[in-house]
Each structure stands twice: as structure tokens, then as C-alpha cells.
C-alpha positions, 0 to 999 in steps of 0.5 A: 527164037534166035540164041545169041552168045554175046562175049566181052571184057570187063574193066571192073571186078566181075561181082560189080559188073554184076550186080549192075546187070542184075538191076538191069536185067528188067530191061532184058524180059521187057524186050521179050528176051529170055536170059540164058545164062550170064557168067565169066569163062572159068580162067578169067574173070574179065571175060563175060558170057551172056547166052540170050535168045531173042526173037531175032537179031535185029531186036538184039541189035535195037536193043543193044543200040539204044543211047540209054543203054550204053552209059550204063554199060560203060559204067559197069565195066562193059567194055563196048569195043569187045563185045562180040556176039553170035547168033544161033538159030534152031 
């Protein structure tokens, strides 16, 4: 498994985006991800942290990729332009 830190902004309050990733995160355990932990950095509320491990990157990135997910994303507040992600392995 790969440990993915994925870092972005939000454009709406964080309860909002939240509760939105909260309907969606089915999709996540479908994949066969497993959901780490989600949250914001502790001085801004805007700046999301999400730690998923995932089998590998690429599923990640096929995951991430798919055209159904990005409106939704867009929608929560995700701002797509700054996510930034890191992947861990061991």
C-alpha cells in the first residue's frame, strides 16, 4: 500500500466541504482505499489535509482523474489547481 498525503484550499467553509466529502467517501472504500484521516491545518481552515493509502499511485491518480469526480469536487469548494499530493511508501 502507498500512503498518499494529498494538501489543498477550499473556496467554502470547511463544515460544507465536509459534509460533502462525508457523501462521498463510499466512493473512496469502493476503490479499495482506506481513508486515513481528513481535516484542515490547525491555523486555517481552508487548507485541507487528507492522508489515503491506496494500492499504488496510479490508482490514485485513476481515481482522482475520473470526469464524474471533478464537478463534485468543484462544487465542495475543492480548489483543483492546488492540490498537491505526496506519496509514501513503507
Amino acid at each position: 500500500m502507498v500512503t498518499n498525503v494529498i494538501s489543498f484550499d477550499i473556496s467554502k467553509p470547511y463544515a460544507y466541504w465536509k459534509s460533502a466529502f462525508d457523501k462521498a467517501s463510499g466512493f473512496l472504500v469502493d476503490a479499495g482505499f482506506e481513508l486515513v484521516y481528513v481535516g484542515h491545518t490547525v491555523t486555517d481552515e481552508s487548507k485541507c489535509i487528507l492522508i489515503i493509502r491506496t494500492p499504488t499511485v496510479e490508482a490514485l491518480e485513476a481515481f482522482m482523474g475520473q470526469e464524474a469526480l471533478q464537478p463534485v469536487m468543484i462544487e465542495s469548494g475543492h480548489i483543483l489547481e492546488s492540490t498537491h499530493t505526496v506519496s509514501c511508501a513503507g
